[in-house]
Backbone bond lengths (Angstrom), bond angles and torsions (degrees), N, CA, C in turn:
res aa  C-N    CA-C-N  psi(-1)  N-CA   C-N-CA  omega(-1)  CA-C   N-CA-C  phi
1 X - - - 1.446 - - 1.519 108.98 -
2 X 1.255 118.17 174.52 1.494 134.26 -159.61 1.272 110.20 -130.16
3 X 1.426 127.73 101.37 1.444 124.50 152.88 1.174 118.42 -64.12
4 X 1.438 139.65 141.71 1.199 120.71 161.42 1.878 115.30 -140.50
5 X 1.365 129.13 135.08 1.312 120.78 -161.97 1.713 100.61 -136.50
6 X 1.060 96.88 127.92 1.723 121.75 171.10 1.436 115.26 -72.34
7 X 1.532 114.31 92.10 1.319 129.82 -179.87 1.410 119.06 -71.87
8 X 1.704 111.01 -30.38 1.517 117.15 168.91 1.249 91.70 179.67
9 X 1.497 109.95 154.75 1.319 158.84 -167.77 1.510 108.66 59.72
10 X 1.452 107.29 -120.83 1.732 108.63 -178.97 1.202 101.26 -148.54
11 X 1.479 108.18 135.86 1.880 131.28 173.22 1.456 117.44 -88.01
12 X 1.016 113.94 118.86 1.861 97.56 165.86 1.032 110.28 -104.98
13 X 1.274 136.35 139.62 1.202 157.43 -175.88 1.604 140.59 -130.84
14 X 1.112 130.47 122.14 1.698 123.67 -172.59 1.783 108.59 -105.44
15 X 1.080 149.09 117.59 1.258 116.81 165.33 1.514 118.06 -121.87
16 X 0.984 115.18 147.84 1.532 116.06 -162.02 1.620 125.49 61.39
17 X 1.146 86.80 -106.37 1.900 119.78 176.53 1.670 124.11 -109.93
18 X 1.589 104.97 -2.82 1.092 110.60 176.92 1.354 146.56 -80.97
19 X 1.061 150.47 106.29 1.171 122.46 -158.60 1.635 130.81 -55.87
20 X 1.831 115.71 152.85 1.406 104.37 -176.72 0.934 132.02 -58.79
21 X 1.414 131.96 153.60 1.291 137.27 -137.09 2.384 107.27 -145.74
22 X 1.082 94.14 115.74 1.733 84.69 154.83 0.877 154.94 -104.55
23 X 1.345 149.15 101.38 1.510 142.72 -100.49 1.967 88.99 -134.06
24 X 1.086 100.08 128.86 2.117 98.11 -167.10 1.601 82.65 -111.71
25 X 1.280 97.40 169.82 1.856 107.22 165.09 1.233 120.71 -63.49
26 X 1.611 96.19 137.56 1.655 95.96 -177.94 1.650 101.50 110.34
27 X 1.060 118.60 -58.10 1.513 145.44 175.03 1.714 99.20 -44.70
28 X 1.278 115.81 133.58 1.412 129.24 168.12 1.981 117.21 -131.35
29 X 0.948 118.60 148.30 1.858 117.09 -171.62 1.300 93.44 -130.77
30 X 1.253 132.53 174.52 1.449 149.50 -167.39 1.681 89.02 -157.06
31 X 1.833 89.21 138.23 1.394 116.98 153.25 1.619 121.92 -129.46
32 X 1.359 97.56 125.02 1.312 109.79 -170.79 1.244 129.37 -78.57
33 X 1.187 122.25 136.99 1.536 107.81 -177.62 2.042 131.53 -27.41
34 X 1.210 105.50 115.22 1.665 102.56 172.15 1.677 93.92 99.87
35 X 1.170 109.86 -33.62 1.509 89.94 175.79 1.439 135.92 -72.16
36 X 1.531 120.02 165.44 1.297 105.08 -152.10 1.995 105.41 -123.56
37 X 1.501 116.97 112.21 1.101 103.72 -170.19 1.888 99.36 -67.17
38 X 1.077 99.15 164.19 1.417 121.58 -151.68 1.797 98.92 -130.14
39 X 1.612 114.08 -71.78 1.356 121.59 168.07 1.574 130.85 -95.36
40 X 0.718 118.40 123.18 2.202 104.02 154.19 1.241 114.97 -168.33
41 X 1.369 91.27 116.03 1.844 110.25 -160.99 1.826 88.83 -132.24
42 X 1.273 106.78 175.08 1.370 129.14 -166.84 1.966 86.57 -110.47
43 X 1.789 101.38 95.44 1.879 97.67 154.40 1.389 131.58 -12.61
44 X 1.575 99.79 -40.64 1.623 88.39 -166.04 1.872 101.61 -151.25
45 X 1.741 84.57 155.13 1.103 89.93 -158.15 1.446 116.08 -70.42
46 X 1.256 132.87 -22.05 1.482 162.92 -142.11 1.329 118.51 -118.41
47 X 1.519 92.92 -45.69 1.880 86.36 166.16 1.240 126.05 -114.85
48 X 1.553 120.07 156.60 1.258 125.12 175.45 1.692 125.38 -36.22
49 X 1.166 126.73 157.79 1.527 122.35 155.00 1.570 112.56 -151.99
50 X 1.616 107.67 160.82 1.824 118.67 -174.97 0.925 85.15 -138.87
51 X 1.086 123.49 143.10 1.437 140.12 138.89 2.091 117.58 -115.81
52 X 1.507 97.63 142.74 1.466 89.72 -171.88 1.211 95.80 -122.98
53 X 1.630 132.35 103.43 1.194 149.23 154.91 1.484 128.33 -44.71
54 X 1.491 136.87 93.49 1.209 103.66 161.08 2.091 124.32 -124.07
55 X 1.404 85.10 137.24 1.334 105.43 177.19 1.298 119.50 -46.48
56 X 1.272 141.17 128.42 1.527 135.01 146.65 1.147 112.58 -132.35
57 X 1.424 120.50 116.71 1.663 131.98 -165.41 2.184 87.85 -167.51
58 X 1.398 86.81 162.65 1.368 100.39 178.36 1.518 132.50 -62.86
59 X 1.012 150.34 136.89 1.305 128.09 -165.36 1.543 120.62 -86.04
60 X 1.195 107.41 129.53 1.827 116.72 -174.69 1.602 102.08 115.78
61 X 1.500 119.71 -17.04 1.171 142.26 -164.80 1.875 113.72 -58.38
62 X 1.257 152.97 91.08 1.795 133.30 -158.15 1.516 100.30 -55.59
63 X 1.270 112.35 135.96 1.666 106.04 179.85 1.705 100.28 -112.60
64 X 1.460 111.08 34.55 1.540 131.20 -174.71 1.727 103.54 -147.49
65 X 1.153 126.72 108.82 1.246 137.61 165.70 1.655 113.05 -129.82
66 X 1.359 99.15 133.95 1.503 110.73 165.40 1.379 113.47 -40.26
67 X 1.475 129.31 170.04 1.077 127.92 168.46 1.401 101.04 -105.64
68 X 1.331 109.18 166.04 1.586 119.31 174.92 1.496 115.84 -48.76
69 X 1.695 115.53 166.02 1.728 86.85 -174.56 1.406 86.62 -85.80
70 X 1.300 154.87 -36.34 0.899 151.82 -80.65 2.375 83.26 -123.55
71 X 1.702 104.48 -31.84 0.997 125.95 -154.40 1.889 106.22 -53.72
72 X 0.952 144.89 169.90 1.206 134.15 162.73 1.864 101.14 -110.21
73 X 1.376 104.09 145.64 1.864 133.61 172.53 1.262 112.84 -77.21
């Protein structure tokens, strides 16, 4: 799974099936195992953004998988 925390400005984000989402500073989202991020772009056009991701999965483990074919882009 995926921690993920907004160090500055704002993230947008889709994951899976969910609808998009804007993530401000301070603000953190979770991705759950098998799910598939979809969006993550920088809110705005003008200001900066960080995001600080962290991974926890097994080690040797791909933390990059195709999506299903079946999946929609």
């Amino acid at each position: 799974f995926v921690l993920a925390y907004v160090l500055e400005g704002e993230i947008l984000t889709k994951i899976s099936d969910t609808p998009e989402k804007v993530y401000k500073t301070g603000e953190m989202f979770y991705e759950w195992p098998g799910s598939v991020h979809r969006v993550s772009a920088n809110a705005s056009k003008t200001q900066p953004a960080r995001l600080l991701a962290m991974v926890f999965a097994p080690k040797g483990v791909p933390l990059v998988m195709p999506p299903d074919s079946g999946s929609a882009h």
